[in-house]
MDTraj code that builds the backbone (N, CA, C; nanometers):
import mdtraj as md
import numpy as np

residues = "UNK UNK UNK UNK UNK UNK UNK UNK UNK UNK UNK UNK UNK UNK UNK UNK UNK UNK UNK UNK UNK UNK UNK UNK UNK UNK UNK UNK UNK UNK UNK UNK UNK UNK UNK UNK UNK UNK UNK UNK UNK UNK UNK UNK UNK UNK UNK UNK UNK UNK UNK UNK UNK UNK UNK UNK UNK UNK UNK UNK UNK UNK UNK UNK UNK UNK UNK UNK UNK UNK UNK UNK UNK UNK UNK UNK UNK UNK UNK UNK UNK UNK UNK UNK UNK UNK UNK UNK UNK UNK UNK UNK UNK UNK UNK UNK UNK".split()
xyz = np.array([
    [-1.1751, -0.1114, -1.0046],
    [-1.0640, -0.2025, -0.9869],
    [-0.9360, -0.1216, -0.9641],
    [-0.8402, -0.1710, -0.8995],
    [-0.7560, -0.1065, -0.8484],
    [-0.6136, -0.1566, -0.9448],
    [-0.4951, -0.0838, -0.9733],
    [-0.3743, -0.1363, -1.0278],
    [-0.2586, -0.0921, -0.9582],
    [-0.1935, -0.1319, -0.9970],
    [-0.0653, -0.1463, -0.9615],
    [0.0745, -0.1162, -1.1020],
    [0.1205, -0.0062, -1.0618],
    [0.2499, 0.0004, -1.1149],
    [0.3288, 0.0228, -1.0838],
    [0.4680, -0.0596, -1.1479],
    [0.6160, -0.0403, -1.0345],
    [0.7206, 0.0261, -1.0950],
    [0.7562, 0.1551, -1.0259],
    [0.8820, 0.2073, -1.0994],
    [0.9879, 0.2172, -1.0133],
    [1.0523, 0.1034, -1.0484],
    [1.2104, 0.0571, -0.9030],
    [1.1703, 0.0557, -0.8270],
    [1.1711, 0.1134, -0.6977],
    [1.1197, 0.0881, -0.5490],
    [0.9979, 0.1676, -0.5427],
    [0.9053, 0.2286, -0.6355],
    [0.7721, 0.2753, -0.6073],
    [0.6769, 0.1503, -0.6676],
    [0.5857, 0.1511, -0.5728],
    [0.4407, 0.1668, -0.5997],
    [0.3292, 0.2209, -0.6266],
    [0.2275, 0.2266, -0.7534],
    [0.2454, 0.3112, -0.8053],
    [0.0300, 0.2746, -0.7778],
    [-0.0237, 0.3093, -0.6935],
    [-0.1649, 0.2614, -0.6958],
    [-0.2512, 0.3604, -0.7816],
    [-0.3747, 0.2833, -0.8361],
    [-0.4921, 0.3946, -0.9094],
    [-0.5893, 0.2706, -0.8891],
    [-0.7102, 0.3888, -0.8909],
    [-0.8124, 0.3395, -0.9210],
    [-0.9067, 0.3549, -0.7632],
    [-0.9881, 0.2012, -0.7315],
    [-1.0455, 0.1880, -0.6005],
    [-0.9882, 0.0410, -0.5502],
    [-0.9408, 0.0935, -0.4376],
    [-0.9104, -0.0247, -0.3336],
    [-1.0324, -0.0601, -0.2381],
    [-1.0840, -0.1196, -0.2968],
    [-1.2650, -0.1948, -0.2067],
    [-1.2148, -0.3468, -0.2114],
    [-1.2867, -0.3472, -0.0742],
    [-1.3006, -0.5111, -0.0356],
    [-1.3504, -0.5665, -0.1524],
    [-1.4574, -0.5200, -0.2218],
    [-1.4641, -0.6386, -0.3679],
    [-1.3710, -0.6829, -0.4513],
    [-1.2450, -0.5879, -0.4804],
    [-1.1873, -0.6114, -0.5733],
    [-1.0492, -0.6350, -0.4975],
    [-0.9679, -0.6136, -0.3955],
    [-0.8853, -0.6909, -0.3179],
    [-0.7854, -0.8035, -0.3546],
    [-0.8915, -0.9057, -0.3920],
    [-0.7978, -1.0185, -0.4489],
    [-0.7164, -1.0366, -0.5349],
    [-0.7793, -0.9227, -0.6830],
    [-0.7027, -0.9536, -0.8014],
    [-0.5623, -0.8375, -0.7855],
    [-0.5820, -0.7719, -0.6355],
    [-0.4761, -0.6377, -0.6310],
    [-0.3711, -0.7031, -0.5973],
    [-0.3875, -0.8281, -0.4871],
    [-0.3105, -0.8899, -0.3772],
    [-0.2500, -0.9770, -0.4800],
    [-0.2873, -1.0422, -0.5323],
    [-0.2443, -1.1312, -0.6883],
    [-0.1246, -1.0649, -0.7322],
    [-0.1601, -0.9466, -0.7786],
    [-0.0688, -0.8420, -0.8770],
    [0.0614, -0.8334, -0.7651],
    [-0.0017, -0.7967, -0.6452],
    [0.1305, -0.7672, -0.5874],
    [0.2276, -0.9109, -0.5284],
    [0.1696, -0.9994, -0.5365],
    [0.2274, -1.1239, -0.4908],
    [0.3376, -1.1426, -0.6100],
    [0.3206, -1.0907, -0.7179],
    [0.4472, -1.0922, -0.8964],
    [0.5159, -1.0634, -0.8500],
    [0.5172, -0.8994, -0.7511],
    [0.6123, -0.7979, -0.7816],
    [0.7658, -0.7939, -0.7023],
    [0.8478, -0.7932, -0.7166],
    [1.0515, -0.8123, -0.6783],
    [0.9794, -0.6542, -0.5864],
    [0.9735, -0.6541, -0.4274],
    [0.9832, -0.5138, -0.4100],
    [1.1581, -0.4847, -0.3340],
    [1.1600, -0.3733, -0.3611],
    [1.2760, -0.3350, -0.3731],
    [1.2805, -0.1899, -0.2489],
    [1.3951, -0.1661, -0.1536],
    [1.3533, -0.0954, -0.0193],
    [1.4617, 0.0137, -0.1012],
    [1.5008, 0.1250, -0.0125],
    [1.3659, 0.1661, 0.0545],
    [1.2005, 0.2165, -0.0208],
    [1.0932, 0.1391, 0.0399],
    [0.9948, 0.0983, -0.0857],
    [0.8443, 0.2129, -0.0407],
    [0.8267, 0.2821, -0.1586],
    [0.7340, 0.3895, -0.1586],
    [0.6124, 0.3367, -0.2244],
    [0.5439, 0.3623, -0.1349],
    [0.3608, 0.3414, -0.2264],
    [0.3450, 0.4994, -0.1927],
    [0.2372, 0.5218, -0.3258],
    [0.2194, 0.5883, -0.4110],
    [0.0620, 0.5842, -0.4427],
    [0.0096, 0.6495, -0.3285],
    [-0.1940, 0.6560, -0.3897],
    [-0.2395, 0.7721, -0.4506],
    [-0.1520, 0.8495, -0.4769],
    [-0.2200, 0.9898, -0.5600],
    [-0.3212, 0.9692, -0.6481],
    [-0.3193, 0.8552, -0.7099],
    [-0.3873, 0.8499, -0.7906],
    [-0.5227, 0.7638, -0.7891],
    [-0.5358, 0.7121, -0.6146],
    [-0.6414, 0.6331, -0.6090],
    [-0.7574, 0.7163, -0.5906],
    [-0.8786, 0.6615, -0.6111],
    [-1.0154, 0.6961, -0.6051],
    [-1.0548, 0.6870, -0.4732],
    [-1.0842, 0.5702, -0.4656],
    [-1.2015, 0.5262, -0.3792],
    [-1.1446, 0.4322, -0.2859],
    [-1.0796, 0.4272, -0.1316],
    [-1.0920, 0.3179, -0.0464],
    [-1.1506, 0.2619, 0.0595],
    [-1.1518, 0.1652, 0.0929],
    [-1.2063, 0.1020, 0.2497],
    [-1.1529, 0.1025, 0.3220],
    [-1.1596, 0.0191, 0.4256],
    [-1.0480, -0.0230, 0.5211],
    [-0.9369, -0.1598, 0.4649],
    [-0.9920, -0.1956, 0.3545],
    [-0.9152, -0.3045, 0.3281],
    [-0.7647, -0.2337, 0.2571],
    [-0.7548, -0.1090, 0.2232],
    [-0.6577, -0.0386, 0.1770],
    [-0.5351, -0.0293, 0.3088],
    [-0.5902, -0.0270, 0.4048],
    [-0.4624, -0.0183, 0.5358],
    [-0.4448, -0.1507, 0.5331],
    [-0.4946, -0.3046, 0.5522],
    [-0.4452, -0.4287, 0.4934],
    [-0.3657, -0.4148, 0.4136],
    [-0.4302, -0.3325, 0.2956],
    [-0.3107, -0.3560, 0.1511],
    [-0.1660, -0.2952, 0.2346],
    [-0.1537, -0.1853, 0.2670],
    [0.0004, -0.1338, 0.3261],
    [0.0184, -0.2343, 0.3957],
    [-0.0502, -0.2978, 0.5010],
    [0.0601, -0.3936, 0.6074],
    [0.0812, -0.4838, 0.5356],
    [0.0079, -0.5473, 0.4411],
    [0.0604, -0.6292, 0.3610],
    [0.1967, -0.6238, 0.3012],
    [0.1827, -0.5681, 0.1917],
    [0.3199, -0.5031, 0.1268],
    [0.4368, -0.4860, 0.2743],
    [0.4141, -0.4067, 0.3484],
    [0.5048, -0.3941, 0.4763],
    [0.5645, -0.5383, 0.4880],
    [0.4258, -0.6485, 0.5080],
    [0.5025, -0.7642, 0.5403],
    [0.5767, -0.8628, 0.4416],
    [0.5350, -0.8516, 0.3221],
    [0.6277, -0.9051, 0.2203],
    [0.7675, -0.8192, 0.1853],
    [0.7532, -0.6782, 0.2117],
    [0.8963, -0.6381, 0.1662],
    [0.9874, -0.7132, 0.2864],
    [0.9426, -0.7535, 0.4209],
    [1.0142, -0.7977, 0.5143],
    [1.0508, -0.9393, 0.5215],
    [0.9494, -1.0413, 0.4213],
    [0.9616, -1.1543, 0.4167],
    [1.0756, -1.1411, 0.2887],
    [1.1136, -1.0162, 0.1682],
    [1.1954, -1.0467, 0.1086],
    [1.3558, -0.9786, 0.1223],
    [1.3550, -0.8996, 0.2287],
    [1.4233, -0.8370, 0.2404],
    [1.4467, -0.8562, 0.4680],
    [1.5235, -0.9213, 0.4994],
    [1.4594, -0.9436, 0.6342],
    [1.5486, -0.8006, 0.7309],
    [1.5989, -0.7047, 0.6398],
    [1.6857, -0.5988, 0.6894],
    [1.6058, -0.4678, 0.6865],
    [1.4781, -0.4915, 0.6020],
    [1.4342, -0.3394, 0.5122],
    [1.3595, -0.3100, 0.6668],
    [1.3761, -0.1024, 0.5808],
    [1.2883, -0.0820, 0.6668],
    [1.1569, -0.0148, 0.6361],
    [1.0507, 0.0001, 0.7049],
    [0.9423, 0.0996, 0.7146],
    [0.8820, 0.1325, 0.5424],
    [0.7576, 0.0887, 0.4939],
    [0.7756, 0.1500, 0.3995],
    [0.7751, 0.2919, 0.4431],
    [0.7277, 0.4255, 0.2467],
    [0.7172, 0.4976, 0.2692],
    [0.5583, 0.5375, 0.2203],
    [0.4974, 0.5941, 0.2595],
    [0.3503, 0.6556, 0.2215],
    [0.3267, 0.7582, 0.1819],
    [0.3011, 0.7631, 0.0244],
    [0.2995, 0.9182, -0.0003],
    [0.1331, 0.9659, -0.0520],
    [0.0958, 1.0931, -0.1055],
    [0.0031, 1.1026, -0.1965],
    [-0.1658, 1.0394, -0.1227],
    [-0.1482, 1.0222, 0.0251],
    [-0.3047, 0.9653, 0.0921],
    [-0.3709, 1.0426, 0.0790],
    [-0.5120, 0.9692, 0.0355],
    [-0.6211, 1.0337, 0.0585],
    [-0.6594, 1.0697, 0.1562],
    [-0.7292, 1.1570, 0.1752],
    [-0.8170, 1.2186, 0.3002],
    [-0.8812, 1.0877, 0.3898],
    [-0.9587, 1.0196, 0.3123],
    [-1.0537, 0.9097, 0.3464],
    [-0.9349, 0.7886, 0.3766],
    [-0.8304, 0.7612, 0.3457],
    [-0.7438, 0.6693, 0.3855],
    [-0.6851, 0.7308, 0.5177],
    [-0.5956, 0.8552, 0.4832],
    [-0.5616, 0.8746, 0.6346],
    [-0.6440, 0.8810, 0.7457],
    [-0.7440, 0.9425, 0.7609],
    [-0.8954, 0.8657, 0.8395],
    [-0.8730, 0.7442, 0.8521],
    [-0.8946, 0.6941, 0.8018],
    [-0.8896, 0.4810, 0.7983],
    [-0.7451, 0.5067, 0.9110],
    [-0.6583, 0.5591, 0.8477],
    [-0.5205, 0.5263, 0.9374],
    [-0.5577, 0.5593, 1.0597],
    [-0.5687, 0.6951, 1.1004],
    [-0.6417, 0.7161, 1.1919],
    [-0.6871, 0.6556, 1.3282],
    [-0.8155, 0.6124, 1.2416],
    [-0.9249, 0.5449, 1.3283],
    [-0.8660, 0.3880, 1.3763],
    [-0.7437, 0.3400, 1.3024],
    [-0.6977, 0.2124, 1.3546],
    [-0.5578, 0.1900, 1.4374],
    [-0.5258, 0.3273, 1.4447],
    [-0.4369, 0.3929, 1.5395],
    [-0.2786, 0.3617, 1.4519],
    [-0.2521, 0.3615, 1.3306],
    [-0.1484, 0.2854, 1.2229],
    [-0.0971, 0.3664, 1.1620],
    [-0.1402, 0.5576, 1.1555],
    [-0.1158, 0.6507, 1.1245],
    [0.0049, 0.6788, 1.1642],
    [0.0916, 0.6847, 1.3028],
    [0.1671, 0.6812, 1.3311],
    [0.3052, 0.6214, 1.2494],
    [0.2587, 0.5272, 1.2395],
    [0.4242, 0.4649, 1.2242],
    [0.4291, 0.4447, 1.0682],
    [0.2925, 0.4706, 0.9815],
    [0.2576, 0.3919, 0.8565],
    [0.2716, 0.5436, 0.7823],
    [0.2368, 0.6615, 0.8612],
    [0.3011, 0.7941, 0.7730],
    [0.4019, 0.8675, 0.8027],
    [0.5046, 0.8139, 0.9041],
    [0.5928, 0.8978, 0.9574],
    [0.7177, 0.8630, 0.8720],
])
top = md.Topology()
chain = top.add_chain()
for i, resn in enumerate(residues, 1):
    res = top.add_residue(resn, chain, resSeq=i)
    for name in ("N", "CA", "C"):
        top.add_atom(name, md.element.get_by_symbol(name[0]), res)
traj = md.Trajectory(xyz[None], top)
């Protein structure tokens, strides 16, 4: 299972981001006040899918639905196996720069 912790404008991920467990992540983050300029934070994740590049555009699109000025998050701490994912869906670009 994957979590979520927020310190001011970070995001703070652990654990595994898998399509099984997804929902209760998207939940958690649907609580959270995000605040720009806004950093996720996977150093500490395990294990992801492809549903982990969802999770960023996600977040991307709620910091924009709460903030309609913000920009870009920031991406720090990727795994090997995520930036791959970025990669392969051509999102690397603009999602780690």
């Amino acid at each position: 299972m994957a979590q979520i912790t927020q310190q001011q404008n970070t995001l703070h991920f652990s654990g595994n981001l898998l399509i099984h467990n997804i929902s209760e992540t998207l939940t958690h983050l649907q609580t959270l006040r995000l605040e720009q300029p806004l950093i996720l934070d996977f150093t500490k994740v395990k294990e992801v899918d492809t549903v982990a590049v969802s999770l960023i555009l996600e977040v991307q699109r709620q910091l924009h639905h709460q903030h309609h000025e913000a920009t870009a998050v920031s991406v720090i701490g990727v795994p090997e196996n995520l930036r791959s994912l970025m990669q392969l869906y051509g999102v690397d670009g603009f999602l780690l720069s």
